[in-house]
C-alpha positions as protocol buffer text, in pm:
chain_id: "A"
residue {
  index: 1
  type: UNK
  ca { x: -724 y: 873 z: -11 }
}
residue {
  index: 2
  type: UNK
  ca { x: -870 y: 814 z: -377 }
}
residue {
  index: 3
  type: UNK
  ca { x: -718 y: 583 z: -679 }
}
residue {
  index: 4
  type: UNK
  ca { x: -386 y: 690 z: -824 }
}
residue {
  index: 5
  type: UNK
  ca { x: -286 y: 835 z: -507 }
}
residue {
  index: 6
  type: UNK
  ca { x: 64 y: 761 z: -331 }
}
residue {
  index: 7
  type: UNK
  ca { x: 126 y: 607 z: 18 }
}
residue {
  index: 8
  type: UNK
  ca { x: 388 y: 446 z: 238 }
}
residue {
  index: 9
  type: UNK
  ca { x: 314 y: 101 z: 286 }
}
residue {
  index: 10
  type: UNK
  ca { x: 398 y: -24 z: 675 }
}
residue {
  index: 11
  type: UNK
  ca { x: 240 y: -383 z: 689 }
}
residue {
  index: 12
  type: UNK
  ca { x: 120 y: -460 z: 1071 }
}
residue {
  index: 13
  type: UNK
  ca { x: 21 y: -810 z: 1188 }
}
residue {
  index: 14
  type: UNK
  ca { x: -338 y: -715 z: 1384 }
}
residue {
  index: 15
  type: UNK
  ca { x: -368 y: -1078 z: 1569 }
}
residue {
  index: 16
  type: UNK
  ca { x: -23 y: -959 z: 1731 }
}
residue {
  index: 17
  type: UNK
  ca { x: -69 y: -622 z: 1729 }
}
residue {
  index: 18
  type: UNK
  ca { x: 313 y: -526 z: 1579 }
}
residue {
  index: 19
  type: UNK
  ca { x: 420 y: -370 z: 1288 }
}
residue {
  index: 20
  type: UNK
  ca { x: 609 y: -626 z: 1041 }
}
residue {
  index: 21
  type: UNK
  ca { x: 968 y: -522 z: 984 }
}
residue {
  index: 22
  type: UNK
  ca { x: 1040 y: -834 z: 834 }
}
residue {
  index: 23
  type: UNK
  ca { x: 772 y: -797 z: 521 }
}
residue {
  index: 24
  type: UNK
  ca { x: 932 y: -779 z: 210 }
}
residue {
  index: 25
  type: UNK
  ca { x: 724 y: -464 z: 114 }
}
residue {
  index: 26
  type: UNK
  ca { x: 733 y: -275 z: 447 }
}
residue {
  index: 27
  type: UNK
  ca { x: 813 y: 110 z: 406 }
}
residue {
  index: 28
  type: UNK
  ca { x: 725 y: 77 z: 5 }
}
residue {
  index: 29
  type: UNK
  ca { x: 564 y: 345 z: -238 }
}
residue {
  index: 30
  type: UNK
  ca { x: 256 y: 225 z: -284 }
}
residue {
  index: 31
  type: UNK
  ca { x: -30 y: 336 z: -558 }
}
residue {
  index: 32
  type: UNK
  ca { x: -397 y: 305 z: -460 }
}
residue {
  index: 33
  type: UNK
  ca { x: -568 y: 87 z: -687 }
}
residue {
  index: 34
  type: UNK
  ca { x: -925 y: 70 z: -524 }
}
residue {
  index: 35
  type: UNK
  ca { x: -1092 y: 268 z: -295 }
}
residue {
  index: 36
  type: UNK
  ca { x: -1214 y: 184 z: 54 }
}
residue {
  index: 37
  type: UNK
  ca { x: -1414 y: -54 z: 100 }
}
residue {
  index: 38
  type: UNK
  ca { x: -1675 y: -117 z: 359 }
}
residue {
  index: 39
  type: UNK
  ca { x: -1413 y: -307 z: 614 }
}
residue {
  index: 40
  type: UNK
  ca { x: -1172 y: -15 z: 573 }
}
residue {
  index: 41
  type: UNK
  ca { x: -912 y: -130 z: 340 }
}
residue {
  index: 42
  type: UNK
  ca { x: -771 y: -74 z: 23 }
}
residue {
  index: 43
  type: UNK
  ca { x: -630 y: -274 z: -268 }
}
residue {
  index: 44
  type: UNK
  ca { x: -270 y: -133 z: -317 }
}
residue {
  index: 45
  type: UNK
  ca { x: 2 y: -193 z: -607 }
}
residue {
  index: 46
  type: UNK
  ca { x: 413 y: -167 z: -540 }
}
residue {
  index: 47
  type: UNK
  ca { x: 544 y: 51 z: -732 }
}
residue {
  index: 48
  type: UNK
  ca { x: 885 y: -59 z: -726 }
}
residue {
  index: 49
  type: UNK
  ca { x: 737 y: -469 z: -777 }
}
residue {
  index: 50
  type: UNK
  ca { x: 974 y: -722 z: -961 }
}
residue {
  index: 51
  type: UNK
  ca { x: 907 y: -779 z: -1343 }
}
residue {
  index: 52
  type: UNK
  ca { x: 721 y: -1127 z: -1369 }
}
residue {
  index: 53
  type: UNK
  ca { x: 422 y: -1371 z: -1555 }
}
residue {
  index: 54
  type: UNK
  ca { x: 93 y: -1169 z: -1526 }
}
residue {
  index: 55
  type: UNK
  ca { x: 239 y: -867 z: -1272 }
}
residue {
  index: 56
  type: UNK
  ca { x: -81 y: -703 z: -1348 }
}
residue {
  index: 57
  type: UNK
  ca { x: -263 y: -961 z: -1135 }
}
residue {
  index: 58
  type: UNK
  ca { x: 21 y: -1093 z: -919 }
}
residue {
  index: 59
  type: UNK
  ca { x: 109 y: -720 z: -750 }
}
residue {
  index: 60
  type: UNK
  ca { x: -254 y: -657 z: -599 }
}
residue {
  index: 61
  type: UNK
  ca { x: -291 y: -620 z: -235 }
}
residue {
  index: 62
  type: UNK
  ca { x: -493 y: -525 z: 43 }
}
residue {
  index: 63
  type: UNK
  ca { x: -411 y: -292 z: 325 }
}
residue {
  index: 64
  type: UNK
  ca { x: -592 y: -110 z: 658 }
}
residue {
  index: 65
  type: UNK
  ca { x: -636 y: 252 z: 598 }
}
residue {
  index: 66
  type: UNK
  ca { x: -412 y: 242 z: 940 }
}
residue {
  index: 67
  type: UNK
  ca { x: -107 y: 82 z: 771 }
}
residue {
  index: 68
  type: UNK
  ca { x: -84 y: 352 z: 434 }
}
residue {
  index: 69
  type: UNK
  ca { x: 89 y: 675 z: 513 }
}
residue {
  index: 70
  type: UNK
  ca { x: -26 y: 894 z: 243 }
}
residue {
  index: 71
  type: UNK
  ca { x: 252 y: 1105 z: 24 }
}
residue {
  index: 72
  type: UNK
  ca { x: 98 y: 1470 z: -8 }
}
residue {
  index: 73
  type: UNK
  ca { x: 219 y: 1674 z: -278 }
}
residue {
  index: 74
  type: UNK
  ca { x: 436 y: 1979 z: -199 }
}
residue {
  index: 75
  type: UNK
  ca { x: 486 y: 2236 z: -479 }
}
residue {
  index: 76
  type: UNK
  ca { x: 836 y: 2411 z: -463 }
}
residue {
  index: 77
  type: UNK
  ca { x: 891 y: 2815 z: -442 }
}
């Protein structure tokens, strides 16, 4: 994936090895923000994050390539 690309965000706890359901941002659209870097993550923005003080710095994360399921573009016939 490169920046400005879309994914599907599914947060997974690695010391328990579980996916977490119960994260407020599991199953978001996601935009990549950063590329890879050497540990294998990337920093993500939600797309759909609430309106708030300094949202530019406040809706930054970081995610395992593992837990992004990237959105390809289909073209319609």
């Amino acid at each position: 994936m490169k920046i400005g690309d879309k994914a599907i965000w599914i947060p997974v706890n690695f010391a328990l090895r579980m996916v977490e359901k119960e994260h407020p941002h599991y199953g978001k659209v996601v935009t990549i923000i950063e590329g890879i870097d050497r540990f294998g993550r990337y920093r993500i923005s939600v797309d759909d994050f609430p309106n708030c003080n300094s949202r530019d710095k406040v809706n930054r994360f970081m995610a395992d390539e593992v837990e992004l399921l990237e959105i390809k573009n289909v073209a319609k016939n």
